[in-house]
Structures are given as C-alpha cells and as structure tokens.
N, CA, C and O atoms as CSV, one atom per row, in Angstrom:
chain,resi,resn,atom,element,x,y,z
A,1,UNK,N,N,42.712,142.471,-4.099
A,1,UNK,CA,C,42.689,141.314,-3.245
A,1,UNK,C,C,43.891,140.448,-3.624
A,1,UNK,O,O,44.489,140.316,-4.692
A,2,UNK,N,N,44.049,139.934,-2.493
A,2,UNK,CA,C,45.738,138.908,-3.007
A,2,UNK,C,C,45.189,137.668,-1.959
A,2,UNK,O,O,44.332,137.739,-1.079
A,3,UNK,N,N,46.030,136.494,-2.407
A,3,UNK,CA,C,46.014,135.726,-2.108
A,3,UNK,C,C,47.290,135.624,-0.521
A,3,UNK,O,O,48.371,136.214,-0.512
A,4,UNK,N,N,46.859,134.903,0.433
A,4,UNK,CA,C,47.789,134.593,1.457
A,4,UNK,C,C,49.303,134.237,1.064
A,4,UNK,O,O,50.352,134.679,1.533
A,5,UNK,N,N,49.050,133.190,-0.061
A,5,UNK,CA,C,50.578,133.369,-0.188
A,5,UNK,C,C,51.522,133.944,-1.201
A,5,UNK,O,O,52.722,133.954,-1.474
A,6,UNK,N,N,50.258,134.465,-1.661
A,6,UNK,CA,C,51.151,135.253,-3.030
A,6,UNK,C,C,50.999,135.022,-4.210
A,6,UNK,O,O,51.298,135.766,-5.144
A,7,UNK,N,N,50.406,133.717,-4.269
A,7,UNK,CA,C,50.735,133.274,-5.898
A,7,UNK,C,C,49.615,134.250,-6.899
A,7,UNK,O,O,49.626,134.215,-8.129
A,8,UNK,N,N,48.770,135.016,-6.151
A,8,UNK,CA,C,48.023,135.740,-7.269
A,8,UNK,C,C,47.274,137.042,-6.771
A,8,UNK,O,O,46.852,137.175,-5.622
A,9,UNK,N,N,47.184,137.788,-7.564
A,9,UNK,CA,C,45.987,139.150,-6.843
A,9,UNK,C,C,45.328,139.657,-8.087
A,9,UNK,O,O,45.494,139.372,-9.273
A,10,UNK,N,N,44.488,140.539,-7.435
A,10,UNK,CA,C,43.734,141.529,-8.654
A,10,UNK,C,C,42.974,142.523,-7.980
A,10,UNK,O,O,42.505,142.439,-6.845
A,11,UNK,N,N,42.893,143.462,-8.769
A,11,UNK,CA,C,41.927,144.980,-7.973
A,11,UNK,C,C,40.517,144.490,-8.163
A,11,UNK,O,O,39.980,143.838,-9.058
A,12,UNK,N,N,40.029,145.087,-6.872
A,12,UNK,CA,C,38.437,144.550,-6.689
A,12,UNK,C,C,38.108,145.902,-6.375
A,12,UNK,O,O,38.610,145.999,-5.255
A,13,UNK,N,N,37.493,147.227,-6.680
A,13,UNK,CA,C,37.040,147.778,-6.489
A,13,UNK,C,C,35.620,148.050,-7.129
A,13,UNK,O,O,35.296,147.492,-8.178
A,14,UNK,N,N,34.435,149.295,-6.184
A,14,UNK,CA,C,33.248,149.302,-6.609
A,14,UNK,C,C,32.250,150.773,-6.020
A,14,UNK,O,O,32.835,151.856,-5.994
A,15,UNK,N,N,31.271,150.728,-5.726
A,15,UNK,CA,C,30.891,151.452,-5.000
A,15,UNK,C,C,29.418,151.327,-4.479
A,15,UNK,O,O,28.472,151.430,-5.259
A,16,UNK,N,N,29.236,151.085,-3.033
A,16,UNK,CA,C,28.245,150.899,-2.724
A,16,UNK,C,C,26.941,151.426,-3.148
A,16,UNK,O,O,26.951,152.654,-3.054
A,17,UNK,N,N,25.629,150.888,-3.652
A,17,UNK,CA,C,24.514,151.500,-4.092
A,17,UNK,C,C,23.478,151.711,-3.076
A,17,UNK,O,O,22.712,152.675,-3.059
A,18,UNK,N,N,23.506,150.730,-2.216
A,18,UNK,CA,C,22.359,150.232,-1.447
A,18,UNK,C,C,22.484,149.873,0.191
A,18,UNK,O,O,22.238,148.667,0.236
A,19,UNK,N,N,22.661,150.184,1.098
A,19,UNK,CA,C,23.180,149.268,2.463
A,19,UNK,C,C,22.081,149.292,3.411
A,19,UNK,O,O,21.864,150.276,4.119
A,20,UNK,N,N,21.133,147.856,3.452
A,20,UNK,CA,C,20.593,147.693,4.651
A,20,UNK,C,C,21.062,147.166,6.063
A,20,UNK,O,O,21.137,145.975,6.366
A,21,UNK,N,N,21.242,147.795,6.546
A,21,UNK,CA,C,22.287,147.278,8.015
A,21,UNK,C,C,21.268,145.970,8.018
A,21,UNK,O,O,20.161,146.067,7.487
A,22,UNK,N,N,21.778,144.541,8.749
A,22,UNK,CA,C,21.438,143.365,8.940
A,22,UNK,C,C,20.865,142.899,7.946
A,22,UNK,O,O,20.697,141.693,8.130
A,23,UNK,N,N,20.363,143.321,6.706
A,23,UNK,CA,C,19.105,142.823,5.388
A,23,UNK,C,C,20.084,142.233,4.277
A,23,UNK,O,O,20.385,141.074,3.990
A,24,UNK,N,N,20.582,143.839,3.606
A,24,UNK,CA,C,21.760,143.215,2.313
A,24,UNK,C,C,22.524,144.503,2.117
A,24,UNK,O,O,22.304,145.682,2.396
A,25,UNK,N,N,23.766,143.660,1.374
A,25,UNK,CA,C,24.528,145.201,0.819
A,25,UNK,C,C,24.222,144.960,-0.859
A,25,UNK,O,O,23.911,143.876,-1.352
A,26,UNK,N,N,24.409,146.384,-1.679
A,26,UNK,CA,C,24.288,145.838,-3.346
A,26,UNK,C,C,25.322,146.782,-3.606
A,26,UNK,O,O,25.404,147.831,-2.967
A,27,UNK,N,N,26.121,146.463,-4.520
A,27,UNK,CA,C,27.216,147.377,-4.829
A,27,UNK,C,C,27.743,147.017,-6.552
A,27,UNK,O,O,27.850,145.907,-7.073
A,28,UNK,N,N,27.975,148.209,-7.089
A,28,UNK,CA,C,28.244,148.100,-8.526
A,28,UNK,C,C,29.581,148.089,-8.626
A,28,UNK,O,O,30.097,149.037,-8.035
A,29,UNK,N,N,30.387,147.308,-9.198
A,29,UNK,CA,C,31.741,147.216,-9.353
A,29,UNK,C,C,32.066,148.057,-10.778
A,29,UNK,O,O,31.354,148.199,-11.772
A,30,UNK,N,N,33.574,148.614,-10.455
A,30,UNK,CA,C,33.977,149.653,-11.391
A,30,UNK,C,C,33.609,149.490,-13.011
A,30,UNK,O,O,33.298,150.357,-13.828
A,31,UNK,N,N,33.790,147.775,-13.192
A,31,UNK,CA,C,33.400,147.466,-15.058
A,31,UNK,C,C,32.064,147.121,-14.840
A,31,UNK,O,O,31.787,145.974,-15.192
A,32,UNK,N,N,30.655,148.150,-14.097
A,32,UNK,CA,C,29.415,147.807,-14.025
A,32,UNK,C,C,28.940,146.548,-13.672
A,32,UNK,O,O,27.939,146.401,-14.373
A,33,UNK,N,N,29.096,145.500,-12.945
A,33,UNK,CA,C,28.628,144.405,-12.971
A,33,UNK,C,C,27.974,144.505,-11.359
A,33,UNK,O,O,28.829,144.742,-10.506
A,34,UNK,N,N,27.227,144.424,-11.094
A,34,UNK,CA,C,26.645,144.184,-9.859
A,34,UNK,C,C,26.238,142.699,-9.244
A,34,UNK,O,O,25.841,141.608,-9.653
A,35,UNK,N,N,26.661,143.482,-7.755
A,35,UNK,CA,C,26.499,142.441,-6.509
A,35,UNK,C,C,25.959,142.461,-5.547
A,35,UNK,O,O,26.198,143.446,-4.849
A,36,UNK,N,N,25.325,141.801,-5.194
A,36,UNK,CA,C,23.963,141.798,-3.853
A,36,UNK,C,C,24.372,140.888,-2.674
A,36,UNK,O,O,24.482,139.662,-2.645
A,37,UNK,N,N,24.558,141.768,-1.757
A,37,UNK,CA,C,24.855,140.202,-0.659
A,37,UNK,C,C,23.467,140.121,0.303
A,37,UNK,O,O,23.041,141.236,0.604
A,38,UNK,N,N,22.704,138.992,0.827
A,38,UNK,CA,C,21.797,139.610,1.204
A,38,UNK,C,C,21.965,138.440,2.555
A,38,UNK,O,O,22.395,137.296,2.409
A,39,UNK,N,N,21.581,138.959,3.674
A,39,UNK,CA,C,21.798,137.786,5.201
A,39,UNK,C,C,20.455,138.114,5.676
A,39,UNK,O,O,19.661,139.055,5.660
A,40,UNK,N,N,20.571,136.772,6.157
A,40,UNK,CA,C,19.107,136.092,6.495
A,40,UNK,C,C,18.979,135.437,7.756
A,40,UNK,O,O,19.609,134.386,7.871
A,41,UNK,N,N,18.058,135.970,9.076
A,41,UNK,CA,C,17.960,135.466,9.848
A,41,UNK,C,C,18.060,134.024,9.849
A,41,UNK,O,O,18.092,133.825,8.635
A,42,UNK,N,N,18.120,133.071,10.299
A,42,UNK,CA,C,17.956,131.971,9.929
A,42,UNK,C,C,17.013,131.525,11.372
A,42,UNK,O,O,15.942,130.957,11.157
A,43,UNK,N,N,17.336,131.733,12.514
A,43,UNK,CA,C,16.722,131.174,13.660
A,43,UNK,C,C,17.700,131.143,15.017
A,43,UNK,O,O,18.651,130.436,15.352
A,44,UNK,N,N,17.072,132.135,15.560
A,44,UNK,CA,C,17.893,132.355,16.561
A,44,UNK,C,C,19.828,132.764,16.679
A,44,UNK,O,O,20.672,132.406,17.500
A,45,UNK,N,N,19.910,133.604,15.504
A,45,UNK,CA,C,20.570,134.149,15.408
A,45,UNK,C,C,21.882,133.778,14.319
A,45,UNK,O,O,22.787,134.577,14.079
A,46,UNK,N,N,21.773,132.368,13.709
A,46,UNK,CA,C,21.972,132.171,12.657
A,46,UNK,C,C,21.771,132.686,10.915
A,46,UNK,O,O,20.886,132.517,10.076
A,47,UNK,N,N,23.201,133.437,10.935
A,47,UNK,CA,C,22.653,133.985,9.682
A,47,UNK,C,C,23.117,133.211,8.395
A,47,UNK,O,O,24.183,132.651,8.140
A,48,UNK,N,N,22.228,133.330,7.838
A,48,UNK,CA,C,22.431,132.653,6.133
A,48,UNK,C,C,23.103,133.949,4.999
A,48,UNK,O,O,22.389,134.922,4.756
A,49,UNK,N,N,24.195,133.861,4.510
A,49,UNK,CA,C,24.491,134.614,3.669
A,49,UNK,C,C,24.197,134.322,2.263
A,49,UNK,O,O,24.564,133.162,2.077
A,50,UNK,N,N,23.729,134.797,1.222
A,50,UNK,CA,C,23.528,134.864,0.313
A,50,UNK,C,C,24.007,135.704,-0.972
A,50,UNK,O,O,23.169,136.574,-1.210
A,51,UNK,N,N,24.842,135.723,-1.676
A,51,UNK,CA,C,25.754,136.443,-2.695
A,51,UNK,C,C,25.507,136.332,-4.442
A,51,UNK,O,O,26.148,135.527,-5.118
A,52,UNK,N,N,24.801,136.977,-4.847
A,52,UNK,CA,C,24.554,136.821,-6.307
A,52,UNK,C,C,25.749,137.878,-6.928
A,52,UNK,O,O,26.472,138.668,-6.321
A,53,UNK,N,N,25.682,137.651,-7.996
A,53,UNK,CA,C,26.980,138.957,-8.451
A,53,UNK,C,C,26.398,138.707,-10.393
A,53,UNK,O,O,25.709,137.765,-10.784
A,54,UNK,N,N,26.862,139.684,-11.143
A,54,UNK,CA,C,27.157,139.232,-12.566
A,54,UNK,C,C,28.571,139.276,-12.814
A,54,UNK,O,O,29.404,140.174,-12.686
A,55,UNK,N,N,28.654,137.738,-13.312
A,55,UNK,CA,C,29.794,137.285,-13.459
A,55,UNK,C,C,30.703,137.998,-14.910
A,55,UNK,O,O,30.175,138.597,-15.846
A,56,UNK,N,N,31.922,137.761,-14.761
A,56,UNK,CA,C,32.830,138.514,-15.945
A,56,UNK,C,C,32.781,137.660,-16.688
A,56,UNK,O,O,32.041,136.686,-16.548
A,57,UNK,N,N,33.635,137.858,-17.732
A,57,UNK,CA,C,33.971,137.190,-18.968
A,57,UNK,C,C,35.545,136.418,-19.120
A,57,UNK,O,O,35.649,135.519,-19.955
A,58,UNK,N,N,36.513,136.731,-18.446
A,58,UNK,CA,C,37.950,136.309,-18.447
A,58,UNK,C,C,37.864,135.364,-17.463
A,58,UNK,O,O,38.986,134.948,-17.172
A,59,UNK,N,N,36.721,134.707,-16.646
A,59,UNK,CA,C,37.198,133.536,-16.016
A,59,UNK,C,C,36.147,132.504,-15.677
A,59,UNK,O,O,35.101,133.035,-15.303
A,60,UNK,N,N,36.124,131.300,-15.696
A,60,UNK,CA,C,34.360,130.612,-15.917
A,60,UNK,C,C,33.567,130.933,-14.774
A,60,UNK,O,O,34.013,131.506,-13.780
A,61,UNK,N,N,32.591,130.623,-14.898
A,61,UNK,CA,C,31.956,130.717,-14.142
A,61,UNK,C,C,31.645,130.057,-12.351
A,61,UNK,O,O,31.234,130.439,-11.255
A,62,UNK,N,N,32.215,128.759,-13.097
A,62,UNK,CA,C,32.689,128.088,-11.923
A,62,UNK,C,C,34.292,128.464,-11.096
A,62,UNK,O,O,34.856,127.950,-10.130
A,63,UNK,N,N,34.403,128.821,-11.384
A,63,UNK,CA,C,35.735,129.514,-10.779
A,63,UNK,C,C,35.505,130.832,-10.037
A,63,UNK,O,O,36.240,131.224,-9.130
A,64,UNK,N,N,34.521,131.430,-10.450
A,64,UNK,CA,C,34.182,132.640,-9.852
A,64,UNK,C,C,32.975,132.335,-9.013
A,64,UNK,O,O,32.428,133.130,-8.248
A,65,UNK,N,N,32.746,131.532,-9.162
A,65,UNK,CA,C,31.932,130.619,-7.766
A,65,UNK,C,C,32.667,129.764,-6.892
A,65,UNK,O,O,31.857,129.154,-6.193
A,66,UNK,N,N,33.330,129.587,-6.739
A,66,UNK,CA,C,34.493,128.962,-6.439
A,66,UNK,C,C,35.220,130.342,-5.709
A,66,UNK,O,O,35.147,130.467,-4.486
A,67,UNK,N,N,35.781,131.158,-6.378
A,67,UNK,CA,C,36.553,132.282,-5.469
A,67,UNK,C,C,35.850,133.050,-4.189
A,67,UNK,O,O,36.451,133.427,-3.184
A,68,UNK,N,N,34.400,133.200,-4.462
A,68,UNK,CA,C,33.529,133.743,-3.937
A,68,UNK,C,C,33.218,133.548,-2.642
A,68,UNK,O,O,33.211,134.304,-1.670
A,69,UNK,N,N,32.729,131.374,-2.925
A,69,UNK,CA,C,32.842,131.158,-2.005
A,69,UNK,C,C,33.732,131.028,-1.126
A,69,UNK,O,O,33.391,131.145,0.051
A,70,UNK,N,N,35.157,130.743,-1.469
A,70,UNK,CA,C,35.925,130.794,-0.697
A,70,UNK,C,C,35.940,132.097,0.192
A,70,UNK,O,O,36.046,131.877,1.398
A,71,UNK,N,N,35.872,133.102,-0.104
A,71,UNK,CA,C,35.852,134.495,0.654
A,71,UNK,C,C,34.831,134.435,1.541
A,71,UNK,O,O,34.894,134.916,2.672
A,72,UNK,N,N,33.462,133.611,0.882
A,72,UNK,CA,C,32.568,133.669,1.821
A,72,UNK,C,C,33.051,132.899,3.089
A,72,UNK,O,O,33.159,133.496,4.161
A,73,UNK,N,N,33.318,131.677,2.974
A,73,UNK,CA,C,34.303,130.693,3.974
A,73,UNK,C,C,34.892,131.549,4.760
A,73,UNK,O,O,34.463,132.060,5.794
A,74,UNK,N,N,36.098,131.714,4.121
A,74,UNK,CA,C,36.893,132.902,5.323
A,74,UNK,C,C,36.390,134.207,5.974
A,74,UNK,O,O,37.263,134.940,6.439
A,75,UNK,N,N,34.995,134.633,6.082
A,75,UNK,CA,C,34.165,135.714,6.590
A,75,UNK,C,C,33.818,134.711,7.260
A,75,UNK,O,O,34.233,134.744,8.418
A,76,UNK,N,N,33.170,133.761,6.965
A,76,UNK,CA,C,32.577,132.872,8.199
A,76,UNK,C,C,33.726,132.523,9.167
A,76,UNK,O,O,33.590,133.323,10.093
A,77,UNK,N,N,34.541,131.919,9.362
A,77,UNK,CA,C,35.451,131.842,10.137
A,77,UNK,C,C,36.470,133.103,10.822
A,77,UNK,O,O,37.300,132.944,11.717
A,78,UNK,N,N,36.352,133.541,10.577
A,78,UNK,CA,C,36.582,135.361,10.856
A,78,UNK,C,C,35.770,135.655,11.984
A,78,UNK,O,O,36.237,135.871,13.102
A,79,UNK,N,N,33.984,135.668,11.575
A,79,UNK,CA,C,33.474,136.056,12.865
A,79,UNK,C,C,32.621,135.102,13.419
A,79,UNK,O,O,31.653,135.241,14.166
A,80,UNK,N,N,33.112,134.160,12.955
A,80,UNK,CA,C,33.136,132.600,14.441
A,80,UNK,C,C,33.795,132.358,15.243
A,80,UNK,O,O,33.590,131.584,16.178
A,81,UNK,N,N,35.244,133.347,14.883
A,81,UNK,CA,C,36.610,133.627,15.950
A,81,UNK,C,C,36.497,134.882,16.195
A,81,UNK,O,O,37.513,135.442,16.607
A,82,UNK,N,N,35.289,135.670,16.025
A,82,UNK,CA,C,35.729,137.210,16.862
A,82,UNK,C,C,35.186,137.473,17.889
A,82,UNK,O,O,35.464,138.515,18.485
C-alpha cells in the first residue's frame, strides 16, 4: 500500500480464511496477525462496517487505528461515488 503522494508505503499482504458475501471477511496476514471485517445491515440499506485486526508491534496503536480508519474513510467514499 502507498500513500497518494508518496511520502510512504509498505507490503500488506495475507490470505483470506473466511468470506461471507454481505456478513464479514477474516483474513490472516503473512506475520499471523488476524483481521475480521464484519458489515452490518444497519436499516434500509445502510451498512455499518466494522474492522478488528491484531495490532503489530513497530507502530502504536493509535496510529494503526488511525491508518485503518483512514482506509476505511476512503472505501466509504469510493462507493458513495460508484
């Protein structure tokens, strides 16, 4: 993953464990740490996303909540414009 303008990237790879079409995805990333995304009806077609992960060790925690959400952000706006 890289950033838009450059100033940073890093390999994000993993491999899917689990995929409920519309429910959740869970996927184990290459240094074992797993991630669950799980979407949630909300009401009338509003979905709630939800993202747990186990976090690494080289960056706080808040920062990797912080990156996350940002990605989550830009998925939301992605397919609010598709």
């Amino acid at each position: 993953m890289a950033a838009k303008h450059g100033s940073f990237s890093f390999d994000f790879s993993g491999t899917y464990t689990q995929v409920e079409p519309m429910k959740f995805i869970e996927y184990i990333m290459d240094d074992g740490r797993k991630c669950t995304v799980f979407f949630v009806d909300e009401n009338c077609g509003t979905i709630k996303v939800t993202e747990t992960f186990d976090p690494e060790t080289e960056n706080s925690l808040e920062l990797q909540q912080q990156g996350r959400q940002a990605i989550l952000n830009n998925f939301k706006k992605y397919i609010e414009n598709f």
